[in-house]
N, C-alpha and C positions, 0 to 999 in steps of 0.2 A: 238675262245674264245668270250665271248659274253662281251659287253662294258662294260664302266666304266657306263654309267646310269644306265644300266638294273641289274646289280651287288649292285649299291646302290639302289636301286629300294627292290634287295629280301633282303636285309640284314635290312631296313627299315621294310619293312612287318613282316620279323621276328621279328623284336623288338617289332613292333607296337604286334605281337600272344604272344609271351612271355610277356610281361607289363599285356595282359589281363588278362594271366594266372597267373602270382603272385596277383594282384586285386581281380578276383576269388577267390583264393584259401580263401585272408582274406576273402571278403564279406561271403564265406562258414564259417567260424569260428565266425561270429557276425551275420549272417541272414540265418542259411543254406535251402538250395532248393534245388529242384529236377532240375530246371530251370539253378540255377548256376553251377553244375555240366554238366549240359547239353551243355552249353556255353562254362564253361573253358577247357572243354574234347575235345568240336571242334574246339576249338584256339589252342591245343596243337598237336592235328589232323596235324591241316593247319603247324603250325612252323613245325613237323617233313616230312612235304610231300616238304616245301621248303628247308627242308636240308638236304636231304636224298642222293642229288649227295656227301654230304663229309663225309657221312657211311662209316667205316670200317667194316673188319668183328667182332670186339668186338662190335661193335651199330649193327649192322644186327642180329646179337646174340639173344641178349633179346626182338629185335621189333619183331623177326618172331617166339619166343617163346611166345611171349605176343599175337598175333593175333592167335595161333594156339590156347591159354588156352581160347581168347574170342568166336573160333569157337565150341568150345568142349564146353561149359557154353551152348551154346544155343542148341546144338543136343540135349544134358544132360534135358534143359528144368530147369537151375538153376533158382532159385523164384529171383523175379526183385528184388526185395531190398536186396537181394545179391552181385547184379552186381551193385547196386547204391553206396551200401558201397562200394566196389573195385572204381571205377570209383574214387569215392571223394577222397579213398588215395592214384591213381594213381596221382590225380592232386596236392593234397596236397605234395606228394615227389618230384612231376618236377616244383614247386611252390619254395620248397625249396633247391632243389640246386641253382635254382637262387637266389632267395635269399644271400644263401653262396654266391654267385658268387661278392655279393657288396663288401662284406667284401676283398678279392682279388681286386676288381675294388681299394679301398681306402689304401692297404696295398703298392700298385702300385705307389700311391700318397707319400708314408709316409717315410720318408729319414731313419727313425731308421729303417725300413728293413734292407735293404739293409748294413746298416752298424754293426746290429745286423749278418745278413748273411756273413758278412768279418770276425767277431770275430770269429766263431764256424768253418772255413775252416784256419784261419792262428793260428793253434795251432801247437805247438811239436808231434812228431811222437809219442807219449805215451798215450797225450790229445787228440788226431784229434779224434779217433775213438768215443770214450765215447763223444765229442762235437759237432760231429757232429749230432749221434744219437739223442743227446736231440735238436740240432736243428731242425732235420724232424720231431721231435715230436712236438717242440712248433710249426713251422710254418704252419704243415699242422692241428692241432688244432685250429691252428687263419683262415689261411686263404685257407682250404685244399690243391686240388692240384695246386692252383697259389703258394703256399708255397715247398711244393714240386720240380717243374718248376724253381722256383727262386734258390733255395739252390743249383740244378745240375748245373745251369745258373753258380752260384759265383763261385762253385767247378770248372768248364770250366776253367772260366777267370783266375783262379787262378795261373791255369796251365803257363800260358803266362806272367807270369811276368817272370824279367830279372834276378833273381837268380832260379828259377824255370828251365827255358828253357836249363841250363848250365849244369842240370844231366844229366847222362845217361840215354837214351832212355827207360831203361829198371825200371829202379827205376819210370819216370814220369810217366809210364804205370800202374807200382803196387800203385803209390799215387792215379790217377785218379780213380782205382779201386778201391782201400780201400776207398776212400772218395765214391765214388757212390752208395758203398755197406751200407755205413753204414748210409747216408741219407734214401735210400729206407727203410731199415728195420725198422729206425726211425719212417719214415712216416705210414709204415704198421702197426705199433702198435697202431696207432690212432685208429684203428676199434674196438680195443678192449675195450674200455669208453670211447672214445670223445664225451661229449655230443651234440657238434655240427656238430661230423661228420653223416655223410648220411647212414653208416653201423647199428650204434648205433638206428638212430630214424627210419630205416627199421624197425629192430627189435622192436622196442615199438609199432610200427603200427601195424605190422602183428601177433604178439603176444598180445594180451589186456589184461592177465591176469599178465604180467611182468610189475615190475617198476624198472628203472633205476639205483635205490639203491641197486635192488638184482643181480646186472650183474657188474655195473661199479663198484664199491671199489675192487671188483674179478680181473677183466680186469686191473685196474693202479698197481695192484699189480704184474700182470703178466708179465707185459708190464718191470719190473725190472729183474724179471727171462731173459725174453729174452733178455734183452742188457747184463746182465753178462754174457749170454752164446755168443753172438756175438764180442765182448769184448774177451773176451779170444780166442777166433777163430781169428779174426783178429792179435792178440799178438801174436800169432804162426805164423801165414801167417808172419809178418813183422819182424821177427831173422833174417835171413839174410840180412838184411839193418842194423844191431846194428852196432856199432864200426865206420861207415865211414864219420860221420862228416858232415852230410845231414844239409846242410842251414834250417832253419825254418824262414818263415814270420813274420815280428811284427804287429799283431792287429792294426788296427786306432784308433787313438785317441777317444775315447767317445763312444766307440761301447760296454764297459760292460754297460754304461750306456743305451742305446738301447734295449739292451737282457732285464734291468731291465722294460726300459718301455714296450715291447714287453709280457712279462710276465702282465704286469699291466691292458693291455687291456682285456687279455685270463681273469684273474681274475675280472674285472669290466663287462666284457659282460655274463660271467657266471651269478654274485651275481643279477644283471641285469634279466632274464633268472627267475632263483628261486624266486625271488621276484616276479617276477607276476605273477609265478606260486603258490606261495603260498599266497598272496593277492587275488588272483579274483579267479573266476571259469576255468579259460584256464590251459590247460593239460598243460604239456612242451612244447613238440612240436608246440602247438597254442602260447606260450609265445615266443621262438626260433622264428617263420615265423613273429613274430613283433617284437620283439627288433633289430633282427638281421639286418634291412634296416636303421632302424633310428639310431642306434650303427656306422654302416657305416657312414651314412652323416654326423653326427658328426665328426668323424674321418679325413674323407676327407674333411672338411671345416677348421677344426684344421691342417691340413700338408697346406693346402693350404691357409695360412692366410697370408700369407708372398710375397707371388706368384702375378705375373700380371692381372692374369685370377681371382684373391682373391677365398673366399668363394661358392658364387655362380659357377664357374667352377669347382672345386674341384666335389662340388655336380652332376652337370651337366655329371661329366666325368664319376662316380660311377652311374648314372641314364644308359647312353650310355653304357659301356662296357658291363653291368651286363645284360643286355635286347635282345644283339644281339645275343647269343647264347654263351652256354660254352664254351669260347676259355679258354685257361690254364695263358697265361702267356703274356699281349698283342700282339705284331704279331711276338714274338722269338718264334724259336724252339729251341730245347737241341740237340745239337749233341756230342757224347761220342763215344772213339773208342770200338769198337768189343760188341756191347750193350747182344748177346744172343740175346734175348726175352725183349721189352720194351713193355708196355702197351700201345694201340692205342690211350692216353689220353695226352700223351706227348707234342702229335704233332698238331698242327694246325688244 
């Protein structure tokens, strides 16, 4: 195993390629070049050749689908300003996951998570379903998959409390599933109008002649189709548990208030967002890759105002997690029994 220097040594480097490539990506959005795509294409280069020992096959996937379509572009003899557009919004979308990623780095910070995330998992067997789902939706809208991460994280722990642990085996198994189920599919529905998520501004990118307005009001519409039909799927799944008297958890104290401010952010980082999209010349997506860091440090200076470390940490903490690489959820994994199939995304 190689040491604790040399481990901090590549996790610094990566931070040091990822920091250049969110910089990049702005400076491309207020000075574009041939030169700064040249640059933040080789910082993204170098961070994936220094992470590539923690490849799974979901990331081996798209790197050796992507080096097969850059070999094919050049036998083809594609005209260079083909390959310069591709290149600017390959960087521009590994520009902005990180990005996202601050938002998770400060959501990490922010104690109404977490207490938002207890309310939507200690509901009645009637409510869990429909609350949880709207929680994978709000969280993974705010803070994608750290949102995600976090909600199976509370769902876990939930498990292990002491009126919890006293069902039957067989009941704790069907809860742990129905909650898991119904986080995920919550979460999944983000793709279909999150303006923040990464599915959403693929699509704007690689589409130019689409705008936002003609997909997203479709998508949040839909996104209600699917939870009534999950919703009632689940109602069926859980008849055989009616009638026996199943303890239900009580909410913490201040946690609807949470969900209220949790909601508050999703709506302030939006109006945010539109606003400088419709004041200046920057598309969305150029308005998203700036508001979305400085929305964070905000954030993370406001949770952490209270705090030893004040302000200035808070910040510092949202500079560091967000720059070392997409981890999900700081150094927890999710462990759930008999998972199937879990996304390689989960995990560490």
């Amino acid at each position: 195993m190689p040491s604790a220097p040399i481990l901090s040594l590549g996790c610094d480097l990566r931070r040091a390629l990822m920091l250049g490539v969110m910089i990049a990506a702005v400076v491309q959005i207020f000075a574009p070049s041939h030169l700064v795509i040249g640059l933040g294409t080789g910082m993204l280069v170098g961070f994936l050749a220094l992470s590539c020992k923690m490849f799974g096959i979901g990331t081996w996937v798209p790197v050796l689908l992507s080096l097969g379509a850059a070999v094919l572009a050049m036998v083809q003899h594609v005209p260079a300003d083909v390959i310069w557009r591709g290149l600017d919004r390959m960087l521009f979308l590994a520009a902005l996951i990180a990005m996202l990623a601050t938002l998770r780095s400060a959501a990490a910070l922010a104690p109404e998570v977490r207490l938002a995330g207890a309310l939507v998992t200690n509901q009645p067997a009637s409510r869990r379903y429909l609350s949880m789902t709207f929680g994978g939706h709000l969280f993974g809208v705010l803070v994608n998959f750290g949102g995600l991460a976090l909600l199976l994280d509370i769902a876990k722990q939930s498990m292990d409390r002491e009126g919890t642990t006293q069902l039957p085996a067989e009941v704790q198994e069907a809860r742990l599933r129905r909650m898991t189920l119904a986080v995920i599919r919550g979460f999944s529905m983000i793709a279909l109008w999150s303006p923040f998520g990464f599915a959403t501004n693929a699509i704007l990118l690689t589409l130019p002649g689409i705008s936002y307005v003609e997909f997203g009001p479709i998508g949040f519409a839909m996104s209600f189709v699917l939870t009534a039909i999950g919703w009632a799927w689940d109602t069926y799944e859980g008849r055989r548990f009616r009638g026996r008297g199943l303890l239900t958890a009580t909410p913490p104290p201040k946690s609807g208030l949470a969900v209220a401010l949790l909601l508050g952010h999703v709506l302030a980082l939006g109006a945010g967002v539109f606003v400088l999209h419709g004041m200046t010349s920057l598309s969305f997506q150029q308005g998203l890759i700036v508001i979305v860091p400085c929305y964070a440090v905000l954030w993370a200076g406001a949770a952490m105002r209270h705090d030893t470390r004040g302000v200035l940490g808070g910040i510092g903490k949202v500079a560091q997690t967000s720059c070392c690489g997409w981890r999900i959820w700081g150094q927890r994994s999710v462990s759930l029994p008999r998972p199937g199939f879990w996304p390689w995304c989960f995990w560490r």
